[in-house]
C-alpha positions, 0 to 999 in steps of 0.5 A: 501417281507421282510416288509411282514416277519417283519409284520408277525414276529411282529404280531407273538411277539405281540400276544404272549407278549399278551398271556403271560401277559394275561394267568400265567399258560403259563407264567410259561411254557415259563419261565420253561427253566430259572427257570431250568438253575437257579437250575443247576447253584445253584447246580454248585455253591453249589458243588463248595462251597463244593469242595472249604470247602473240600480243605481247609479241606485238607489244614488245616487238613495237616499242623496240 
C-alpha cells in the first residue's frame, strides 16, 4: 500500500515538473505566489528604510 502512494506521488511530481517545463504560462501561475512574497517583503524593507531615514531625521534635526 505505501509503495503504491510513493508511485502514485512520484508519477503526480513528474508529470507536473514536465508541464512546468514544458508549458511558461503555467510556469508563471505556479511561481505566482513567490513573486507576490517577494513584493511584500520589498515593500516591508522599503517602509523600514524609510522609518529608519526618518528616525535619523528626527535625531539630527533634535541635536541641532
Amino acid at each position: 500500500m505505501i509503495n503504491l502512494i510513493v508511485i502514485a506521488i512520484s508519477a503526480l511530481m513528474f508529470v507536473l515538473a514536465l508541464v512546468w517545463w514544458r508549458w511558461p504560462a503555467f510556469r508563471v501561475w505556479i511561481e505566482a505566489p513567490k513573486y507576490s512574497m517577494l513584493r511584500m517583503e520589498g515593500r516591508c524593507a522599503d517602509l523600514q528604510a524609510a522609518t529608519r531615514e526618518g528616525d535619523d531625521l528626527l535625531v539630527d534635526g533634535g541635536s541641532e
